[in-house]
TORLUM-360797 format. One record per residue (C-alpha): residue number from 0; residue in one letter; x, y, z. Coordinates in nm, 4 decimals, always signed. Example, Ala and Ser with C-alpha at 12.3 -4.5 7.8 and 13.67 -1.06 7.14 Angstrom:
% TORLUM-360797
+-------+-------+----------+----------+----------+
! marro ! fitor !        x !        y !        z !
+-------+-------+----------+----------+----------+
!     0 !     A !  +1.2300 !  -0.4500 !  +0.7800 !
!     1 !     S !  +1.3670 !  -0.1060 !  +0.7140 !
+-------+-------+----------+----------+----------+
***
This chain:
% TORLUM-360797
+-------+-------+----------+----------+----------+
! marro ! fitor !        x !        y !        z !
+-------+-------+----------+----------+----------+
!     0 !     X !  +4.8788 ! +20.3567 !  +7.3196 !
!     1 !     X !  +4.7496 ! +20.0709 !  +7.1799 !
!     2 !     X !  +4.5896 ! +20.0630 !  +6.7748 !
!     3 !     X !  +4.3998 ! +19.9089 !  +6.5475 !
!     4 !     X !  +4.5839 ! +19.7242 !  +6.2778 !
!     5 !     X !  +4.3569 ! +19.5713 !  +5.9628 !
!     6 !     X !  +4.4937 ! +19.2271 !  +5.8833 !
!     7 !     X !  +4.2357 ! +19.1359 !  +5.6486 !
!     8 !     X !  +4.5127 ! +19.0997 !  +5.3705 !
!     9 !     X !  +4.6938 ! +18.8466 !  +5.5607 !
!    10 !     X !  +4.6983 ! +18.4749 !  +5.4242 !
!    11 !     X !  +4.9582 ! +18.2807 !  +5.5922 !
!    12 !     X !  +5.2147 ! +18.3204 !  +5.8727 !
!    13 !     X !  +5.5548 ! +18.2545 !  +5.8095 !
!    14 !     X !  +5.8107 ! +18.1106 !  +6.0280 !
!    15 !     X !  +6.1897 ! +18.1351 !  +6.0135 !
!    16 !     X !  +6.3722 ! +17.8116 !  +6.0874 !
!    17 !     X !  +6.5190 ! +17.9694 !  +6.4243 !
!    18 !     X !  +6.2391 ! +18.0458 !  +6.5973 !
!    19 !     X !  +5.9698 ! +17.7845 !  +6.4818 !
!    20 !     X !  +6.1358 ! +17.5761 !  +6.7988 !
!    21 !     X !  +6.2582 ! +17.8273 !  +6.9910 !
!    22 !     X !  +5.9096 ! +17.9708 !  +7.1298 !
!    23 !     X !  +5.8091 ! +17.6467 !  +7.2145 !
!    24 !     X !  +6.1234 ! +17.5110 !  +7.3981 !
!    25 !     X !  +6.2183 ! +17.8386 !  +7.5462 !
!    26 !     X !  +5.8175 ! +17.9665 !  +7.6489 !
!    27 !     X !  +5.6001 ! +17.6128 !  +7.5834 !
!    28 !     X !  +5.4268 ! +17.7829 !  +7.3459 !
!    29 !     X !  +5.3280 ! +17.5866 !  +7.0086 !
!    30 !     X !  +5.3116 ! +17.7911 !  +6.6986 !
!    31 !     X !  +4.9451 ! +17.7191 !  +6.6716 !
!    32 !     X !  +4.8797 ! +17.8695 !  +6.9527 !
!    33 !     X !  +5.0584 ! +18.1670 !  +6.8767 !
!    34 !     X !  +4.9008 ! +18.1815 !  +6.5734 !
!    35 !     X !  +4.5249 ! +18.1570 !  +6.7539 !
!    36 !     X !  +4.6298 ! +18.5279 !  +6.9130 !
!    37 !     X !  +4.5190 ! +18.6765 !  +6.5618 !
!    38 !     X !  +4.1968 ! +18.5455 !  +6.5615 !
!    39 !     X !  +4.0396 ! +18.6209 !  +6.9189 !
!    40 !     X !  +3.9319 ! +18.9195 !  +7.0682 !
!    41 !     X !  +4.0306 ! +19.1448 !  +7.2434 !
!    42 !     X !  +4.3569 ! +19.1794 !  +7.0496 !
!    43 !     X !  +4.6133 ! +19.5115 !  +7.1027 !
!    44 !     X !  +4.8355 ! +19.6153 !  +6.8999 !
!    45 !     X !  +5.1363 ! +19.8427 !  +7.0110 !
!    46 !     X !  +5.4294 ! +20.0060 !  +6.7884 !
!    47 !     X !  +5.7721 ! +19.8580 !  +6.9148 !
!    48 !     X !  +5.9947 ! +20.1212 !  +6.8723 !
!    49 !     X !  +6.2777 ! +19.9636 !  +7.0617 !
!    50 !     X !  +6.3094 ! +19.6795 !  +6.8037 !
!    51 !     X !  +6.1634 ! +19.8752 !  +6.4901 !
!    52 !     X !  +6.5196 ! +19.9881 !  +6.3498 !
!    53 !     X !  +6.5215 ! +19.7202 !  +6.0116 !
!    54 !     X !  +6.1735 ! +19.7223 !  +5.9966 !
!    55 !     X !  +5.8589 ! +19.7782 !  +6.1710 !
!    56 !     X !  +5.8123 ! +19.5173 !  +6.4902 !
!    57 !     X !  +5.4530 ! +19.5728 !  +6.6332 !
!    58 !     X !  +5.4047 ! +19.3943 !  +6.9885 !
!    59 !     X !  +5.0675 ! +19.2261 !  +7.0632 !
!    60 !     X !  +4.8477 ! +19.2095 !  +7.3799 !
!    61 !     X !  +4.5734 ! +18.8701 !  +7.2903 !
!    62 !     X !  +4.4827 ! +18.5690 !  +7.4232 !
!    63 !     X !  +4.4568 ! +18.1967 !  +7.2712 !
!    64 !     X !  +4.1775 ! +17.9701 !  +7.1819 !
!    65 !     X !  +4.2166 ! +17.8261 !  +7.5832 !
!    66 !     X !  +4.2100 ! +18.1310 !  +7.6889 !
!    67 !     X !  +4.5781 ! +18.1504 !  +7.7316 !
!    68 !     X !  +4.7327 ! +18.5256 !  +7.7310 !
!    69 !     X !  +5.0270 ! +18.6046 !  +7.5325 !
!    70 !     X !  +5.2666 ! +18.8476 !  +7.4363 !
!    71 !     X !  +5.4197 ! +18.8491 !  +7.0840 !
!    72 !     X !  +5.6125 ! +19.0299 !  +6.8671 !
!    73 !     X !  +5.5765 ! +19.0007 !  +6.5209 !
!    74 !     X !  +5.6567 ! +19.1632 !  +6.1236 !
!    75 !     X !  +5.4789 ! +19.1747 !  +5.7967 !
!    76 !     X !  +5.6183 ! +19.0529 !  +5.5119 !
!    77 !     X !  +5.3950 ! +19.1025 !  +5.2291 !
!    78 !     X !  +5.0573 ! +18.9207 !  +5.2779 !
!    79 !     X !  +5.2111 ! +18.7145 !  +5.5951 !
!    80 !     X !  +5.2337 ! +18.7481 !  +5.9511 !
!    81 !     X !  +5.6281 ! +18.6228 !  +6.0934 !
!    82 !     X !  +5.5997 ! +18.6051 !  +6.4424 !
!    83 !     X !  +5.9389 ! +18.6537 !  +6.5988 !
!    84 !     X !  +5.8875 ! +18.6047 !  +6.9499 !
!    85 !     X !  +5.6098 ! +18.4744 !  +7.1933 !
!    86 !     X !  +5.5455 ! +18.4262 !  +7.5731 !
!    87 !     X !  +5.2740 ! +18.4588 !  +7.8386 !
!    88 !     X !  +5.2334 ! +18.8000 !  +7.9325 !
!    89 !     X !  +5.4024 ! +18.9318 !  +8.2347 !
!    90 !     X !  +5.1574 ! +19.0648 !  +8.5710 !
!    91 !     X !  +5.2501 ! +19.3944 !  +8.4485 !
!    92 !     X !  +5.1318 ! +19.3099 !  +8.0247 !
!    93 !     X !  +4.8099 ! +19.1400 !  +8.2133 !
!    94 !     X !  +4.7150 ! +19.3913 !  +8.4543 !
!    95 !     X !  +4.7520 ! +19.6589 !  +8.1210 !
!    96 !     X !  +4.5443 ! +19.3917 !  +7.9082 !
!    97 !     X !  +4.2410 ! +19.3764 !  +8.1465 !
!    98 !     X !  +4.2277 ! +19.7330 !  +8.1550 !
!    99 !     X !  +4.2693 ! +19.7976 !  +7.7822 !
!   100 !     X !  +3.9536 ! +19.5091 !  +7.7790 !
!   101 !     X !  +3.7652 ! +19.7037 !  +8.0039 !
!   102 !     X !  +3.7935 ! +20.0090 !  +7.8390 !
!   103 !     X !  +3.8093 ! +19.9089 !  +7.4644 !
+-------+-------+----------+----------+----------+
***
């Protein structure tokens, strides 16, 4: 199930070298736009457990400033967001996302 996560704290995002291009050559998605997920609603949160074994990984259900809906996985470090990996959802991620809308 999906959860709330409080990212008040947050200042920046930070980007490793290897995957500032890689989203956008591999998924044609900019960083910006990955970074507009944070600030739109609806936005879910999920634990990735898979992923989680060096540290936490937390996948995200959200949508861009065009409206554009993504999936991304992402870390905390400190007072920063480092998103690792992004994409458009999947019919499967989508179909979950409009119901998680309807019934947030």
């Amino acid at each position: 199930m999906y959860y709330y996560i409080d990212l008040s704290d947050i200042d920046s995002f930070d980007w490793d070298d290897g995957n500032r291009s890689k989203n956008e050559a591999k998924h044609s998605v900019s960083n910006k736009e990955s970074e507009e997920v944070f600030f739109n609603r609806p936005i879910f949160f999920f634990t990735d457990q898979k992923h989680s074994d060096i540290e936490q990984r937390i996948l995200v259900y959200g949508k861009t400033d065009s409206s554009r809906h993504l999936t991304l996985v992402f870390t905390r470090r400190t007072n920063k967001i480092r998103i690792i990996s992004v994409r458009d959802m999947n019919k499967k991620e989508r179909t979950k996302y409009e119901e998680l809308k309807t019934n947030a």
